[in-house]
ZAMARKOL-30375 format. One record per residue (C-alpha): residue number from 1; residue in three letters; x negated, y, z. Coordinates in Angstrom, 3 decimals. Layout:
BEGIN
<rec resi="NUM" resn="ala" px="X" py="Y" pz="Z"/>
...
***
This chain:
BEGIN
<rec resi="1" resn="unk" px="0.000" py="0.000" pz="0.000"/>
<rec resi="2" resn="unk" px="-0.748" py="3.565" pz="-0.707"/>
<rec resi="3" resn="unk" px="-2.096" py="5.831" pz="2.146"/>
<rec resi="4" resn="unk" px="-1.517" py="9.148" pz="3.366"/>
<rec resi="5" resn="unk" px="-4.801" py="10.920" pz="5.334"/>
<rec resi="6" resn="unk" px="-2.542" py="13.169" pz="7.923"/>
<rec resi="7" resn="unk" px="-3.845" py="17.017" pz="8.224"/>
<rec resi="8" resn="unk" px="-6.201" py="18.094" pz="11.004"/>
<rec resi="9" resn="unk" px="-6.566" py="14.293" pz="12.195"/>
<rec resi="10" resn="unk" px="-8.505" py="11.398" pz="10.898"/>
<rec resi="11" resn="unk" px="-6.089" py="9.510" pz="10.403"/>
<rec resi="12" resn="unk" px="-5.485" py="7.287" pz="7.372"/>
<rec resi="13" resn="unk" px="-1.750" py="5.837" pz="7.248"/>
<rec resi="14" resn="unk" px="0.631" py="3.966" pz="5.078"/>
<rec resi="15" resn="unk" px="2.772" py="5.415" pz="2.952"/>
<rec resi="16" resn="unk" px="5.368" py="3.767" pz="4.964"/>
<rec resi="17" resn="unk" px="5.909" py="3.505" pz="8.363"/>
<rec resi="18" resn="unk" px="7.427" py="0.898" pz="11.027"/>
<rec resi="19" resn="unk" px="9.904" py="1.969" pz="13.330"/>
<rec resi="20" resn="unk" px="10.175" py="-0.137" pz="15.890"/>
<rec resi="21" resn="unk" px="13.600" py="1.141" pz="18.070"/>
<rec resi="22" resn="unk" px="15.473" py="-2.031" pz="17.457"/>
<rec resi="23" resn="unk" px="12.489" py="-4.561" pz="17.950"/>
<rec resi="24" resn="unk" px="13.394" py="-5.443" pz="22.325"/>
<rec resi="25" resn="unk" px="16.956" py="-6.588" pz="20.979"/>
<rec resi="26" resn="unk" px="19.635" py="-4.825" pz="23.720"/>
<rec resi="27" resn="unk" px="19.418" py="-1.496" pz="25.337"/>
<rec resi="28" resn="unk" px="19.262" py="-2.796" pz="28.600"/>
<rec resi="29" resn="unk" px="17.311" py="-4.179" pz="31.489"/>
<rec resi="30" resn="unk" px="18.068" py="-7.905" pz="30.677"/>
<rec resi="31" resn="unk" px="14.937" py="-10.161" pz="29.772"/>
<rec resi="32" resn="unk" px="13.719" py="-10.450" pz="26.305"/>
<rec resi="33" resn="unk" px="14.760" py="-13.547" pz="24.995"/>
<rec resi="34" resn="unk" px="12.379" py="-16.048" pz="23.370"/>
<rec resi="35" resn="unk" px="14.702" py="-15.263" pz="19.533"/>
<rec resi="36" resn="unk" px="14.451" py="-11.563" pz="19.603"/>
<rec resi="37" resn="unk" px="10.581" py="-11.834" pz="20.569"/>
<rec resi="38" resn="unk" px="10.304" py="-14.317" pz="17.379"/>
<rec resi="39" resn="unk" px="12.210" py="-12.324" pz="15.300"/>
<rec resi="40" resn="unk" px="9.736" py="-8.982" pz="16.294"/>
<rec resi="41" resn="unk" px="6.746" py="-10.811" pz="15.518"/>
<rec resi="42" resn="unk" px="8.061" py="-12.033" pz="12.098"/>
<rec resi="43" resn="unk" px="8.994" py="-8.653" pz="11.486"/>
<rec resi="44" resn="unk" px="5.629" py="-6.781" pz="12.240"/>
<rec resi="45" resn="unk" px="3.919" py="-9.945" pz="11.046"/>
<rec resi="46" resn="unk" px="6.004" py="-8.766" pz="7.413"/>
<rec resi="47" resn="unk" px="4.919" py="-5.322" pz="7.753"/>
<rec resi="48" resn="unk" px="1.449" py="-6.106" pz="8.344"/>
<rec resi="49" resn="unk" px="1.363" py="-8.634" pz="5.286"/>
<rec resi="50" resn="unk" px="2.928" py="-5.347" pz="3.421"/>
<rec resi="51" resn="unk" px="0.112" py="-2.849" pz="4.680"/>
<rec resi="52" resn="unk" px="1.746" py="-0.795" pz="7.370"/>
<rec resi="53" resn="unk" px="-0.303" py="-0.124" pz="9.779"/>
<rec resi="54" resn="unk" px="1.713" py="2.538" pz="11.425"/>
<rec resi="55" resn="unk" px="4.237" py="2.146" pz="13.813"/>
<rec resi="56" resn="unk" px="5.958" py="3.735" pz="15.866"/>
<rec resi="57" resn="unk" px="8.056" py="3.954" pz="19.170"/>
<rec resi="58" resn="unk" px="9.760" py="5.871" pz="22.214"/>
<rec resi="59" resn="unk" px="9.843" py="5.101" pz="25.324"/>
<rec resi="60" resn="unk" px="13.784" py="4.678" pz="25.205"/>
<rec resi="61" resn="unk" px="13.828" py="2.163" pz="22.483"/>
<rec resi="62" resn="unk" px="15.739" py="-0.678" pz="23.896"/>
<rec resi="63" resn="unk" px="15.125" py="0.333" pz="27.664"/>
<rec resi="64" resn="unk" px="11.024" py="0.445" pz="27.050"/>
<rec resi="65" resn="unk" px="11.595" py="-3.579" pz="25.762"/>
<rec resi="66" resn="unk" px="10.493" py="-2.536" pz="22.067"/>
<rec resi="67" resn="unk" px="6.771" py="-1.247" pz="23.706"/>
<rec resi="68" resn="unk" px="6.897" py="-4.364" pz="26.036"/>
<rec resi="69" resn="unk" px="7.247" py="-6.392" pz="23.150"/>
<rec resi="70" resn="unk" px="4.888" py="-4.885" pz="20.975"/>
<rec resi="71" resn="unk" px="2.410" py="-4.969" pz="24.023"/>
<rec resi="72" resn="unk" px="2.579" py="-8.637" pz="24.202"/>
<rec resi="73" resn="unk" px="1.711" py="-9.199" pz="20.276"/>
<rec resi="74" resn="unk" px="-1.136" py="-6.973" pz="20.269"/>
<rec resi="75" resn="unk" px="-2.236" py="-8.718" pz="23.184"/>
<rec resi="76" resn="unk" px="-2.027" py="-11.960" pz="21.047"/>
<rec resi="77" resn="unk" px="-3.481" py="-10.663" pz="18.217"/>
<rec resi="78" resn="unk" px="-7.157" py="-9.870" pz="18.276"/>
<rec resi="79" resn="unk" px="-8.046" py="-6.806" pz="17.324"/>
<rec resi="80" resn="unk" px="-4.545" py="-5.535" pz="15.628"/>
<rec resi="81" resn="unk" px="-5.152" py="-2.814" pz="17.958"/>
<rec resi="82" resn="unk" px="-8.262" py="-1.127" pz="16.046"/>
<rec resi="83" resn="unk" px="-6.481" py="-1.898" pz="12.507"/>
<rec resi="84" resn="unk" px="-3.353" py="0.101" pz="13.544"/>
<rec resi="85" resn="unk" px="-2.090" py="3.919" pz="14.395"/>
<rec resi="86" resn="unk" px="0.443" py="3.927" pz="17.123"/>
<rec resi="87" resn="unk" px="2.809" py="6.990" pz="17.916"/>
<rec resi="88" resn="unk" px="5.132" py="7.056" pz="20.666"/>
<rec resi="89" resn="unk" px="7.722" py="9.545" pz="21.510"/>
<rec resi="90" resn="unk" px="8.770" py="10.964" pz="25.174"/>
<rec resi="91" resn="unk" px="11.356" py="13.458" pz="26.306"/>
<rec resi="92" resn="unk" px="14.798" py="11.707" pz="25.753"/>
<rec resi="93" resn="unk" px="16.136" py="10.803" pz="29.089"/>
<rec resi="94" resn="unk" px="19.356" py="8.487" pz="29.702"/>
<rec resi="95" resn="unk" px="22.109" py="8.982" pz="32.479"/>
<rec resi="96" resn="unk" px="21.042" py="7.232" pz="35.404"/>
<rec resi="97" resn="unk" px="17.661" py="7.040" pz="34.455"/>
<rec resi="98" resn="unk" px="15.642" py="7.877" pz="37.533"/>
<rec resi="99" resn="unk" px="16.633" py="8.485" pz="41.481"/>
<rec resi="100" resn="unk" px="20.081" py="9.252" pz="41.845"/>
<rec resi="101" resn="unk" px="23.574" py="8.114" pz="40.369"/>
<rec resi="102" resn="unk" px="25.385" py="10.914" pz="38.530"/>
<rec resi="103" resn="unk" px="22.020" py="11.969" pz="36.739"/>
<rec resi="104" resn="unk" px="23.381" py="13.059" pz="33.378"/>
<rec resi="105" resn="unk" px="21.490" py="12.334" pz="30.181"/>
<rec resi="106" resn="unk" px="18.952" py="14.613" pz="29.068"/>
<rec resi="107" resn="unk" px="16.185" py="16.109" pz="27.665"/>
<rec resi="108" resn="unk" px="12.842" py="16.845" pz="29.668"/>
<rec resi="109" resn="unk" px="9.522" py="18.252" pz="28.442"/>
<rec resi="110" resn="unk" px="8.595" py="18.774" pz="31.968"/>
<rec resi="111" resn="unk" px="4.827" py="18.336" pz="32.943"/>
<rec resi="112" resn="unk" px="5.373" py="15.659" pz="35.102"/>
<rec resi="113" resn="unk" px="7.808" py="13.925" pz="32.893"/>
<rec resi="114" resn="unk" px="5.692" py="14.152" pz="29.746"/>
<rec resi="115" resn="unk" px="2.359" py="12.604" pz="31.878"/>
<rec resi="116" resn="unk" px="4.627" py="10.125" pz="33.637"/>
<rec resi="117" resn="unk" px="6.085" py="9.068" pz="30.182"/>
<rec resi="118" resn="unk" px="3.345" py="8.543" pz="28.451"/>
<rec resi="119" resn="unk" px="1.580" py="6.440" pz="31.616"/>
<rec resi="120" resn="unk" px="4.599" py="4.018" pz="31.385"/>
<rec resi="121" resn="unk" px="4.121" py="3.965" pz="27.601"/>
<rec resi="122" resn="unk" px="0.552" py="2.990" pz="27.593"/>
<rec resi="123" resn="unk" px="1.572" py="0.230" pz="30.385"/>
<rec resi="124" resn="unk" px="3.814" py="-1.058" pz="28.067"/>
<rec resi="125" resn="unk" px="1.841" py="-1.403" pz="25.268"/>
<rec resi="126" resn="unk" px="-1.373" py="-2.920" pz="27.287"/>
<rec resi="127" resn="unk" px="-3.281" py="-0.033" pz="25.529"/>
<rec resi="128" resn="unk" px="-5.564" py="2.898" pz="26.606"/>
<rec resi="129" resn="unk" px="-4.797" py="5.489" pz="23.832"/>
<rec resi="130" resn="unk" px="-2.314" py="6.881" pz="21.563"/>
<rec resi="131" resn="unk" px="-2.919" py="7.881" pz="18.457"/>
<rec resi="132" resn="unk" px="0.336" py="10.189" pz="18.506"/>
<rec resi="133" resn="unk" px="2.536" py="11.669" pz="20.823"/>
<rec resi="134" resn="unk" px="5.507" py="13.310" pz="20.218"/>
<rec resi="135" resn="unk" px="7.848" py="15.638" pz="21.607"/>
<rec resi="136" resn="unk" px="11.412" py="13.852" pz="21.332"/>
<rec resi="137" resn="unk" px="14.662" py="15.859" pz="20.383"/>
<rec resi="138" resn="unk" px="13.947" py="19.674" pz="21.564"/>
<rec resi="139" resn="unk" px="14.773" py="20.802" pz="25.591"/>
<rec resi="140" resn="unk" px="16.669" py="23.495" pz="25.491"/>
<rec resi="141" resn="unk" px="14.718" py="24.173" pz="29.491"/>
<rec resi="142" resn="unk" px="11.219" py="23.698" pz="27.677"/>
<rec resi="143" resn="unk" px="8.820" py="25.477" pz="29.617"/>
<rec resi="144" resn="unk" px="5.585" py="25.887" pz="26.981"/>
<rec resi="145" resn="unk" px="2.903" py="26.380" pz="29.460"/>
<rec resi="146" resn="unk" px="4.049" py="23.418" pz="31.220"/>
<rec resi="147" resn="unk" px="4.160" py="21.129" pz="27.968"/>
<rec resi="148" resn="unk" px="0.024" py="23.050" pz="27.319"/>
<rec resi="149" resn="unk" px="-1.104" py="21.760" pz="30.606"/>
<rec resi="150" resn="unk" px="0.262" py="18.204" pz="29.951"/>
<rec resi="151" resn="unk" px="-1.161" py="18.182" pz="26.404"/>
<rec resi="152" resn="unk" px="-4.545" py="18.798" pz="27.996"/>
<rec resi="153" resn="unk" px="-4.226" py="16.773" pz="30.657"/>
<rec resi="154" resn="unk" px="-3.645" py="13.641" pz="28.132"/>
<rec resi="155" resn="unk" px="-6.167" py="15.334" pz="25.890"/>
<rec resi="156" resn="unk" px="-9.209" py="15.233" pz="27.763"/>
<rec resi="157" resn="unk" px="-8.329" py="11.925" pz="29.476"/>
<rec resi="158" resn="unk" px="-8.653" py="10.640" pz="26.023"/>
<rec resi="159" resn="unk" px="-5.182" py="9.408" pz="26.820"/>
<rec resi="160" resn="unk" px="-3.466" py="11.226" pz="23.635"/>
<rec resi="161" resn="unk" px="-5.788" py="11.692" pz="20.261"/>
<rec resi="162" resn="unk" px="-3.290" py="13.659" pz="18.403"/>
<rec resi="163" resn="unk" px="0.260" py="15.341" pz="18.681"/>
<rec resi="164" resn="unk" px="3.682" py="16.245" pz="17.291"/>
<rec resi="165" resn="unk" px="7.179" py="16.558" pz="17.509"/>
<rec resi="166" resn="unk" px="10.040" py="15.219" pz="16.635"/>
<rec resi="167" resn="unk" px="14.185" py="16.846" pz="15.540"/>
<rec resi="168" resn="unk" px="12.301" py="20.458" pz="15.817"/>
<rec resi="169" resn="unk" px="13.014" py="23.980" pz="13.883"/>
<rec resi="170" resn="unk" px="10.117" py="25.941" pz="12.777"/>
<rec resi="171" resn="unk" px="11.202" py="28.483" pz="15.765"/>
<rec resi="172" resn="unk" px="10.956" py="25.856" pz="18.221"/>
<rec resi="173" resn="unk" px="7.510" py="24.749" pz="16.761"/>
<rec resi="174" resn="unk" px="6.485" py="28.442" pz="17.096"/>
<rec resi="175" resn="unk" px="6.547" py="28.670" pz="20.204"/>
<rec resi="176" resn="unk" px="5.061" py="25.341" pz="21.510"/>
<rec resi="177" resn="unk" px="2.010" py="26.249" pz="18.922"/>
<rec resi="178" resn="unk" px="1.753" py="29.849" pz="21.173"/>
<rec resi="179" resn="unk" px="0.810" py="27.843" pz="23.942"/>
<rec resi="180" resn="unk" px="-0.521" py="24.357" pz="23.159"/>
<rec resi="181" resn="unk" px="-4.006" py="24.187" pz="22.214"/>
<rec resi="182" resn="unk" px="-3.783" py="21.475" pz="20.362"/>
<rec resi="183" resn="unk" px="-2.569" py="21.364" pz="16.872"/>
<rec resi="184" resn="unk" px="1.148" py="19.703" pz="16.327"/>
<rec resi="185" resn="unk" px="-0.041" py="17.330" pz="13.323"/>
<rec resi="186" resn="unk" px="4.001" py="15.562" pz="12.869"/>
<rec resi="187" resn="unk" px="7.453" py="15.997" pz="12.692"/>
<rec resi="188" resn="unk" px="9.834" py="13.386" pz="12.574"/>
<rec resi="189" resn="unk" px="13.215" py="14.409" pz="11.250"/>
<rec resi="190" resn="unk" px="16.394" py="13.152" pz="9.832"/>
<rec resi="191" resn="unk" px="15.906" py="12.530" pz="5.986"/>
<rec resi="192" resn="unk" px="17.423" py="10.643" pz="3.518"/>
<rec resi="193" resn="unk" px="19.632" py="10.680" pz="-0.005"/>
<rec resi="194" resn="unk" px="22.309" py="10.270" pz="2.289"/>
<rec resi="195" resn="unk" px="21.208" py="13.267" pz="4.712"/>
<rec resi="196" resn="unk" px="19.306" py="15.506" pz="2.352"/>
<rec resi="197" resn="unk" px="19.350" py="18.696" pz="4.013"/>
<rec resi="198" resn="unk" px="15.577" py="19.245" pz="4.038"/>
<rec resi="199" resn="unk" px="15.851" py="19.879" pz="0.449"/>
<rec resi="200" resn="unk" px="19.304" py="20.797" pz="-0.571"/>
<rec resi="201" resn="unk" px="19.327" py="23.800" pz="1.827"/>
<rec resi="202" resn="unk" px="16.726" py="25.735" pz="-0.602"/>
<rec resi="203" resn="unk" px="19.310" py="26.031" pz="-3.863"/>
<rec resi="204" resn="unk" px="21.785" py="26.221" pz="-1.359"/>
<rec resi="205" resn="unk" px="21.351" py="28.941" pz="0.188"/>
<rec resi="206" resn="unk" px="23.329" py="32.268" pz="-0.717"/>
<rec resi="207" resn="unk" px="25.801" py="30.503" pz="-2.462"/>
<rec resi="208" resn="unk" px="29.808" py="30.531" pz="-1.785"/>
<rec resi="209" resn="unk" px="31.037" py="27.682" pz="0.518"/>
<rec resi="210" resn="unk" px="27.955" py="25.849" pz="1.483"/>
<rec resi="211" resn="unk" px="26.716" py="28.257" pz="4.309"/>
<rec resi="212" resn="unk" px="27.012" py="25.392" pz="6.620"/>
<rec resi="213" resn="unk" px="25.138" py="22.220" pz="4.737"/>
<rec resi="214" resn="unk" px="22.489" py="25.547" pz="3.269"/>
<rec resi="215" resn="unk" px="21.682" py="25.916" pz="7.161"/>
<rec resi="216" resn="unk" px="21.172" py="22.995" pz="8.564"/>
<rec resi="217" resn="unk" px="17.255" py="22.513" pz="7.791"/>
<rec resi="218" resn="unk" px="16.366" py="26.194" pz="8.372"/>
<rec resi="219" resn="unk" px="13.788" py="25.711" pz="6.281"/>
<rec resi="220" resn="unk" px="11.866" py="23.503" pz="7.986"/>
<rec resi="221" resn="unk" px="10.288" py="20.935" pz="5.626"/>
<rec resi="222" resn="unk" px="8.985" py="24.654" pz="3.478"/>
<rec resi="223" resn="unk" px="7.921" py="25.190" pz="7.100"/>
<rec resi="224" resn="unk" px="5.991" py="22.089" pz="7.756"/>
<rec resi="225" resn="unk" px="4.063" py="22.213" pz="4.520"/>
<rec resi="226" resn="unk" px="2.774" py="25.709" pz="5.095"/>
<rec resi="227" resn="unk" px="1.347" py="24.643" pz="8.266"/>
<rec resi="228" resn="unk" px="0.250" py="21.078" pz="7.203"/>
<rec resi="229" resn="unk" px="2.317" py="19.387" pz="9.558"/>
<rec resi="230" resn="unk" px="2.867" py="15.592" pz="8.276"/>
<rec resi="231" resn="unk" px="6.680" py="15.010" pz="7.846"/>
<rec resi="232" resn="unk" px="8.251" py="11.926" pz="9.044"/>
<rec resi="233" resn="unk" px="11.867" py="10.434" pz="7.928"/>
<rec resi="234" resn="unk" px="13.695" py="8.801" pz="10.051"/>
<rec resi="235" resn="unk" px="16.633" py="6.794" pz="9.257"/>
<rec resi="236" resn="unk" px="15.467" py="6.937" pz="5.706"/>
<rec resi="237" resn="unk" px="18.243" py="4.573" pz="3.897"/>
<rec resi="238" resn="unk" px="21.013" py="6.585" pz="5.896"/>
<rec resi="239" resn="unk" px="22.196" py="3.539" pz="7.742"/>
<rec resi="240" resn="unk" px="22.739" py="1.938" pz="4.331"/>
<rec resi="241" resn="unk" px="25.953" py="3.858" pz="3.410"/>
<rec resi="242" resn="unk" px="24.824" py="4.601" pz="0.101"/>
<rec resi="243" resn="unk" px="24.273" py="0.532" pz="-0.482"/>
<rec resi="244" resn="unk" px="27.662" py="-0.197" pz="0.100"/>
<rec resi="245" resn="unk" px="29.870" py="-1.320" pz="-3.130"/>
<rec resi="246" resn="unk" px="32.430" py="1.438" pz="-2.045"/>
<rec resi="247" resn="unk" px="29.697" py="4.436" pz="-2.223"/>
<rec resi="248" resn="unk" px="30.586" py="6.209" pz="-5.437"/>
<rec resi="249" resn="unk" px="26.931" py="5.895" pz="-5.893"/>
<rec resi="250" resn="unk" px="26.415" py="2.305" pz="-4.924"/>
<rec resi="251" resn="unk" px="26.538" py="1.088" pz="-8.612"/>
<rec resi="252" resn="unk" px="23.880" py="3.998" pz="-10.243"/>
<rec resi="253" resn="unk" px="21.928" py="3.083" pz="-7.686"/>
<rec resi="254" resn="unk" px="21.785" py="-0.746" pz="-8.236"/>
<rec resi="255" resn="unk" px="21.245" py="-0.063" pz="-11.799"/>
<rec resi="256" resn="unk" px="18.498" py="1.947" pz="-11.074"/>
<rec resi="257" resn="unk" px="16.993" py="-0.816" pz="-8.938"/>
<rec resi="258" resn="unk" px="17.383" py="-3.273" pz="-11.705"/>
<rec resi="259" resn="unk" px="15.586" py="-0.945" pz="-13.642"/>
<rec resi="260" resn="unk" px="12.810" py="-0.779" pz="-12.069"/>
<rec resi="261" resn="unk" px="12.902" py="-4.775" pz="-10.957"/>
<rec resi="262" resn="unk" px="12.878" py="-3.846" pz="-7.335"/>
<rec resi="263" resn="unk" px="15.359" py="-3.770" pz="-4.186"/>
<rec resi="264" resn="unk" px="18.203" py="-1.071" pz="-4.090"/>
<rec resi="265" resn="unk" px="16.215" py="-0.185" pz="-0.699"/>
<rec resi="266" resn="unk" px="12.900" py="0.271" pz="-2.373"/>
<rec resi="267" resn="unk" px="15.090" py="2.702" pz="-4.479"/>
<rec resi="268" resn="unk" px="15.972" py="4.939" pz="-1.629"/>
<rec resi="269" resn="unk" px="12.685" py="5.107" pz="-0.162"/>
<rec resi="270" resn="unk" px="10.655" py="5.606" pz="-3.281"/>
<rec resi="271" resn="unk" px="13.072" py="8.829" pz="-3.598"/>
<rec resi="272" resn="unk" px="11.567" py="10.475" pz="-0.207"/>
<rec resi="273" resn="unk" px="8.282" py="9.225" pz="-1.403"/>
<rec resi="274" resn="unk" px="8.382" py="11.446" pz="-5.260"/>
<rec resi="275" resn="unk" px="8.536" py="14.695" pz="-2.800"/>
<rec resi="276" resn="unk" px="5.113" py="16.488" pz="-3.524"/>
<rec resi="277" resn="unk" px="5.145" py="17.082" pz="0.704"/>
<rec resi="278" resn="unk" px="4.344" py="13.359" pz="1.057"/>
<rec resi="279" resn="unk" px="6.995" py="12.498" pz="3.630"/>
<rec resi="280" resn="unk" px="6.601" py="8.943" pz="5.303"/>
<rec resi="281" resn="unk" px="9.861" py="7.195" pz="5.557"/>
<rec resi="282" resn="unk" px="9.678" py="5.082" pz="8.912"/>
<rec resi="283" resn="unk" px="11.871" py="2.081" pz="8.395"/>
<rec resi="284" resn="unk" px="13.717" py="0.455" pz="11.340"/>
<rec resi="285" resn="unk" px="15.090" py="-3.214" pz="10.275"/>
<rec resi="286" resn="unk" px="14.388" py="-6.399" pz="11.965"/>
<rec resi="287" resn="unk" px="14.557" py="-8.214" pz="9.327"/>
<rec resi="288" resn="unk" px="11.222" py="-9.547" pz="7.492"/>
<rec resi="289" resn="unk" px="12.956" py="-9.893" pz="4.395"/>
<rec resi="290" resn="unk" px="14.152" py="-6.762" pz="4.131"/>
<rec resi="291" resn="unk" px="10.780" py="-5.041" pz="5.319"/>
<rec resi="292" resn="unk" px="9.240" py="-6.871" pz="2.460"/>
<rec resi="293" resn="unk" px="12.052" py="-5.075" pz="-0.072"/>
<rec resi="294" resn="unk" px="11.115" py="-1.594" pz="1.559"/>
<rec resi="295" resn="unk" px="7.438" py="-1.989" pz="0.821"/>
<rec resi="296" resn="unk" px="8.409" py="-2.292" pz="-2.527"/>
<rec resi="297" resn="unk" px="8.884" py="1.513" pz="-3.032"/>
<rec resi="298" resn="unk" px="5.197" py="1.993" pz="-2.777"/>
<rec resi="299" resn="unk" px="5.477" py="0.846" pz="-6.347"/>
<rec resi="300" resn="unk" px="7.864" py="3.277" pz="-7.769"/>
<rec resi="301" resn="unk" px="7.761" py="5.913" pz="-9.607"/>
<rec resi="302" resn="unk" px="10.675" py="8.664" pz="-10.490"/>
<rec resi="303" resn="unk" px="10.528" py="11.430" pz="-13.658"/>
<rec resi="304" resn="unk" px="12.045" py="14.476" pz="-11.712"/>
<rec resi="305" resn="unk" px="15.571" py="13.773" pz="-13.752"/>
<rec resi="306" resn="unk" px="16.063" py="10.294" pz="-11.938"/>
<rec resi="307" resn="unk" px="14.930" py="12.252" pz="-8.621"/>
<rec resi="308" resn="unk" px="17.717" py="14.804" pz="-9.632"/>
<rec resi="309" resn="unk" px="19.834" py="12.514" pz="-10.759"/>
<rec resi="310" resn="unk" px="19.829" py="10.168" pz="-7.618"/>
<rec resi="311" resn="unk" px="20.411" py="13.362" pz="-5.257"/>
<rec resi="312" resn="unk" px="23.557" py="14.394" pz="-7.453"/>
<rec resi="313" resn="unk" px="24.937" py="10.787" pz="-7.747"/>
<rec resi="314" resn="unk" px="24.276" py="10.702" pz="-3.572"/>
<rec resi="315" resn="unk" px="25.814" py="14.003" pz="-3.139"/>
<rec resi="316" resn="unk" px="28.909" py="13.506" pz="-5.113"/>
<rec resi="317" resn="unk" px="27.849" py="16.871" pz="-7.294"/>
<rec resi="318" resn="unk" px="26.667" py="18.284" pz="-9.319"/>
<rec resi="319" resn="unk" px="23.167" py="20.090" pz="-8.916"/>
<rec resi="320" resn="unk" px="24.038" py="23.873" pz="-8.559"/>
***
């Protein structure tokens, strides 16, 4: 597979990314049973075979099971570590999650939170570094000097190498950058032909009746390649709602995909992949099979009509 070198880092990726949320099977505190731990291991086992070597995480994913899980196979796999970048995401916190009954769920970029976080992450994973942390969705209470102190705290412990955020405006990366000394090097947002905003907002905007979809992005992928700040997609084949037989654009899509002999998946994907910002779709399924149709993409090439083409057949419209 293709690689990506990400700005101010040295860090050489795939083209595509693992997501690992679903990998610990239920969002709960029950035991990880001896299926769900097979079926992660055929799973990354797929994406390794496919040349991923990033992956990434949260420390929510399936109650911190999906790091436990991925803990135990790099602990049973011989130096995976040192061929792989991990990332791993903090600041999303559920109801209940701490002390006291009643908490309600949150956000928290607190200093203590973020270095607390990212200790229980590094547990998980049997690991002494990150390559990436990120900044979950954006607290509204974020205190910047706080989130400064923990960045250098995880910094200079050699704890963190590099770090991002994650669901962010450019505003809200404007002000972490005042403070933090370190550079913010990723942004994972919501981006697919079935959530397009990124790039539909830009011949959007100014025109009659689409004030609302034109602001959604607020120009932050224009944003993130100005400051060379590696964009990530998540959920990048929109939950598969555009692969369903019902989706007006179900059927251009297949034909597409049987036009360029691979998977209607690889399809979506290698759309994200023709943008000139070089986003990195991080793909989420469990299934090996399906991985393997992903990684397919890496192959694909679109003219900018089929790009076009795929984003009007997605949106229902017309380009403007």
């Amino acid at each position: 597979m293709k690689t990506y070198r990400i700005p101010k880092t040295d860090l050489t990726v795939s083209r595509i990314a693992y997501g690992c949320m679903k990998i610990g099977g239920t969002w709960d505190h029950a035991p990880i049973s001896s299926e769900v731990e097979a079926t992660a291991r055929d799973t990354v086992a797929a994406a390794l075979d496919c040349g991923i070597n990033f992956f990434d995480h949260a420390d929510i994913y399936t109650a911190g099971k999906s790091e436990t899980l991925f803990g135990r196979i790099l602990k049973s796999t011989p130096g995976l570590r040192d061929r792989i970048v991990l990332q791993s995401k903090v600041g999303i916190r559920f109801a209940n999650d701490a002390y006291l009954s009643g908490e309600p769920a949150r956000y928290d970029f607190s200093h203590d939170h973020i270095l607390r976080s990212t200790e229980a992450i590094l547990a998980r994973l049997g690991i002494d570094h990150l390559d990436i942390l990120l900044l979950h969705r954006p607290d509204p209470l974020v205190e910047p000097a706080e989130v400064a102190r923990a960045f250098d705290s995880l910094h200079r412990s050699g704890k963190v190498r590099h770090f991002g955020v994650s669901n962010h405006t450019p505003g809200q990366i404007e002000l972490l950058r005042h403070y933090v000394r370190q550079p913010l090097v990723v942004n994972q947002l919501e981006f697919s032909l079935a959530q397009p905003a990124l790039v539909v907002e830009g011949f959007l905007a100014n025109r009659a009746g689409a004030t609302a979809e034109a602001n959604l992005a607020s120009g932050t992928l224009d944003y993130c390649r100005r400051h060379e700040i590696s964009v990530q997609a998540w959920s990048p084949v929109g939950g598969g709602k555009l692969l369903n037989p019902d989706h007006p654009a179900a059927a251009f899509i297949a034909g597409l995909a049987a036009d360029k002999k691979v998977s209607p998946e690889a399809v979506l994907l290698a759309w994200i992949l023709r943008h000139p910002a070089g986003i990195q779709p991080v793909i989420g399924t469990t299934k090996a099979g399906r991985v393997r149709a992903s990684a397919q993409a890496d192959g694909v090439t679109f003219s900018r009509e089929e790009w076009y083409a795929l984003l009007a057949a997605a949106r229902g419209q017309k380009v403007p």
